[in-house]
FIRORO-440454 format. One record per residue (C-alpha): residue in one letter; x, z, y. Coordinates in nm, 2 decimals, always signed. Layout:
N
aa / east / up / north
a / X / Z / Y
...
This chain:
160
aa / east / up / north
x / -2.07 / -1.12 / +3.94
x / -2.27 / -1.34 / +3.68
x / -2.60 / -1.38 / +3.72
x / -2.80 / -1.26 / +3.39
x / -2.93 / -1.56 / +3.22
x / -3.31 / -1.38 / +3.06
x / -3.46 / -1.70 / +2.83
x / -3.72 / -1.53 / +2.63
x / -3.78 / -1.18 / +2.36
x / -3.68 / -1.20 / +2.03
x / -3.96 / -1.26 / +1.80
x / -3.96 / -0.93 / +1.58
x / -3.73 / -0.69 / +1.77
x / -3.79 / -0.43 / +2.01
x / -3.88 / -0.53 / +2.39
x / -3.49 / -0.67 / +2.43
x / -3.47 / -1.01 / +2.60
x / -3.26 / -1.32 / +2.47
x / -2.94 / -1.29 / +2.70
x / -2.66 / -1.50 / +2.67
x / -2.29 / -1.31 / +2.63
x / -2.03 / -1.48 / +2.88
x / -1.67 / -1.47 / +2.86
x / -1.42 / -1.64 / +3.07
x / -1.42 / -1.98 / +2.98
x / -1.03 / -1.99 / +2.97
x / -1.03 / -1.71 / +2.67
x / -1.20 / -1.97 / +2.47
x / -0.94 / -2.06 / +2.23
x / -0.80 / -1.73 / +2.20
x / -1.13 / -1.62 / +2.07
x / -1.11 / -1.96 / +1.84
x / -0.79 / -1.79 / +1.74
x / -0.86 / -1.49 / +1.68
x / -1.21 / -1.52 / +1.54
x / -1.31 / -1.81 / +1.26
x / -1.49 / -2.10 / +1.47
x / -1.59 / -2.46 / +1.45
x / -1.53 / -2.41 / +1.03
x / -1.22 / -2.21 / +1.01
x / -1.18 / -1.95 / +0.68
x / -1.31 / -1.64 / +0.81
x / -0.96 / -1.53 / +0.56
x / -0.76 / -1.72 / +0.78
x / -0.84 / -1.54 / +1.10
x / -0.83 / -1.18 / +1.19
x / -1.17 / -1.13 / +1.25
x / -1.50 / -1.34 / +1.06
x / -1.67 / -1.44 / +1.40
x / -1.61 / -1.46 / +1.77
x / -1.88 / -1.15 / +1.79
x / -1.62 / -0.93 / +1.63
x / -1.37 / -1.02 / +1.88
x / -1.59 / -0.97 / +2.21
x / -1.65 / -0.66 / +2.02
x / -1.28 / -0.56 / +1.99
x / -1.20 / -0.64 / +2.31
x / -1.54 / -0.47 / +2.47
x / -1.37 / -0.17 / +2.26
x / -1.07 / -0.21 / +2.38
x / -1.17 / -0.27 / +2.77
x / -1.33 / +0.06 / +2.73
x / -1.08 / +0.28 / +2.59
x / -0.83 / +0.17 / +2.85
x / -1.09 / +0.26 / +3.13
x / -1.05 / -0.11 / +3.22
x / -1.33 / -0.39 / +3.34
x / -1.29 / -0.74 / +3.55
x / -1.60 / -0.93 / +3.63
x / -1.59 / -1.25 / +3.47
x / -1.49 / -1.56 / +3.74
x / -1.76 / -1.71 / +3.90
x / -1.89 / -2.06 / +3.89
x / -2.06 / -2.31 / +3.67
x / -1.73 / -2.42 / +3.48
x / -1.55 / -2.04 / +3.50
x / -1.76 / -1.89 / +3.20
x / -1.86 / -2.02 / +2.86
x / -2.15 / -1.88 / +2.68
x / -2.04 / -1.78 / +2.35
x / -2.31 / -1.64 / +2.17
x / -2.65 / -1.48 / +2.22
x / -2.71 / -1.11 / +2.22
x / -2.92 / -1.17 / +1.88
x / -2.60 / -1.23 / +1.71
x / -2.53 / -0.84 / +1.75
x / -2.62 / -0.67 / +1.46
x / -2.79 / -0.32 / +1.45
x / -2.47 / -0.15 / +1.47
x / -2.30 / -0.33 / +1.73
x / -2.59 / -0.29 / +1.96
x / -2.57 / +0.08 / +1.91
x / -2.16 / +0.07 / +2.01
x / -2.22 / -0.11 / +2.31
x / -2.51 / +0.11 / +2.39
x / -2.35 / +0.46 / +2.32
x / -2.07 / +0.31 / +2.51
x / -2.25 / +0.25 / +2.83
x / -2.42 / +0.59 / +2.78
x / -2.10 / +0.76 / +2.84
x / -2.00 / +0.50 / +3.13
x / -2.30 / +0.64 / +3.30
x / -2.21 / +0.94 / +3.26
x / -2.43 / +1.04 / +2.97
x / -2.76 / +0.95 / +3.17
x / -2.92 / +0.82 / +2.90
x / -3.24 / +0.69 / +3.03
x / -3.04 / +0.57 / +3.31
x / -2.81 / +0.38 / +3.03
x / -3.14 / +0.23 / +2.82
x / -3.34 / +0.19 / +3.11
x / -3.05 / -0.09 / +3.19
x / -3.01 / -0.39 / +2.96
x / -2.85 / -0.63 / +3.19
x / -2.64 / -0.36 / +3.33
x / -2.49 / -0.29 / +2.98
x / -2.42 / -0.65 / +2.89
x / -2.28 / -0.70 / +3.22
x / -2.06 / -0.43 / +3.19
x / -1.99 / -0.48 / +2.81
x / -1.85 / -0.87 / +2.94
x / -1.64 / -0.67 / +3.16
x / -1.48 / -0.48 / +2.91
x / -1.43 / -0.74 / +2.75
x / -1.27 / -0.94 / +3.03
x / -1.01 / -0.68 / +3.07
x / -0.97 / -0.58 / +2.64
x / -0.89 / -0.96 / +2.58
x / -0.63 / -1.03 / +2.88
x / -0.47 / -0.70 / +2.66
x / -0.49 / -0.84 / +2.31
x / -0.44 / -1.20 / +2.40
x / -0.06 / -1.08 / +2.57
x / -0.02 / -0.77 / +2.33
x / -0.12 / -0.98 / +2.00
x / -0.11 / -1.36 / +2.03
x / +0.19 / -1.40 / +2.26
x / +0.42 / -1.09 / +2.19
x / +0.59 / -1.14 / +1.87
x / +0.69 / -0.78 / +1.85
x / +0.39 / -0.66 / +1.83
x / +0.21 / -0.91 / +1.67
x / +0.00 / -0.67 / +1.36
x / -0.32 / -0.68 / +1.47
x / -0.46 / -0.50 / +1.15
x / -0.23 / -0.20 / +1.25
x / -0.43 / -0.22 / +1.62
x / -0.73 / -0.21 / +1.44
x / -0.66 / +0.09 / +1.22
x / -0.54 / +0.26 / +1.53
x / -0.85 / +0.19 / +1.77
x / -1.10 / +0.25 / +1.45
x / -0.95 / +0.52 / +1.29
x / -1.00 / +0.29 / +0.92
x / -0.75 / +0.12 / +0.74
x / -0.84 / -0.23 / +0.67
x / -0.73 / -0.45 / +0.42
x / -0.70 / -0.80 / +0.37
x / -0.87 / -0.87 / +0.05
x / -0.76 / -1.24 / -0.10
């Protein structure tokens, strides 16, 4: 398991710590791909920012009841963003998501940080291995607007 890299707290939030978010450092470019990166068009990419991706695949690691830990070593995992980068409502998904992977302890569940970004990388682990085959590399099924209508229960639409 990764060990949870704790820098400092965020100047003007609540008691959380900086933590790093980790993925698998060959998942890089599909997250490049998927999300806009290194001065892409957020309109030329499914989702705006990598964020939305980890989230999407956090989401979908969880509704498949799936989790990997990430690979271990210096070179294994990238850091891709810091938790800061979460907005408001994001940090509420991944929390009410952990809530119910405890079981609906909630103090447990809040009491935890580390545990639910640990577990949150996990998801995602396991959600991207599922859109990266499902969306990038199957042709067949390659809408993945109509994946996210399906896992959101929204229709989305591509505005030009």
């Amino acid at each position: 398991m990764i060990a949870t890299r704790t820098v400092h707290n965020l100047k003007g939030s609540s008691n959380m710590a900086r933590r790093l978010i980790h993925i698998n450092k060959k998942f890089l470019e599909t997250y490049d791909r998927l999300g806009a990166a290194h001065g892409d068009d957020p309109k030329d990419c499914p989702f705006p920012i990598r964020k939305d991706v980890f989230m999407m695949a956090v989401t979908w690691g969880f509704l498949k009841n799936q989790s990997e830990d990430l690979p271990t070593g210096k070179d294994a995992v990238h850091d891709l963003f810091g938790n800061e980068t979460f907005s408001t409502t994001d940090q509420a998904i991944l929390t009410a998501l952990y809530i119910i992977y405890k079981e609906n302890d909630i103090e447990a569940a809040l009491a935890d940080e580390i545990g639910l970004y640990n577990q949150a990388e996990r998801w995602a682990e396991a959600g991207l291995k599922w859109l990266e085959i499902n969306i990038i590399h199957d042709t067949d099924q390659a809408n993945l607007y109509s994946l996210c209508d399906w896992i959101m229960g929204n229709e989305f639409s591509i505005s030009e």
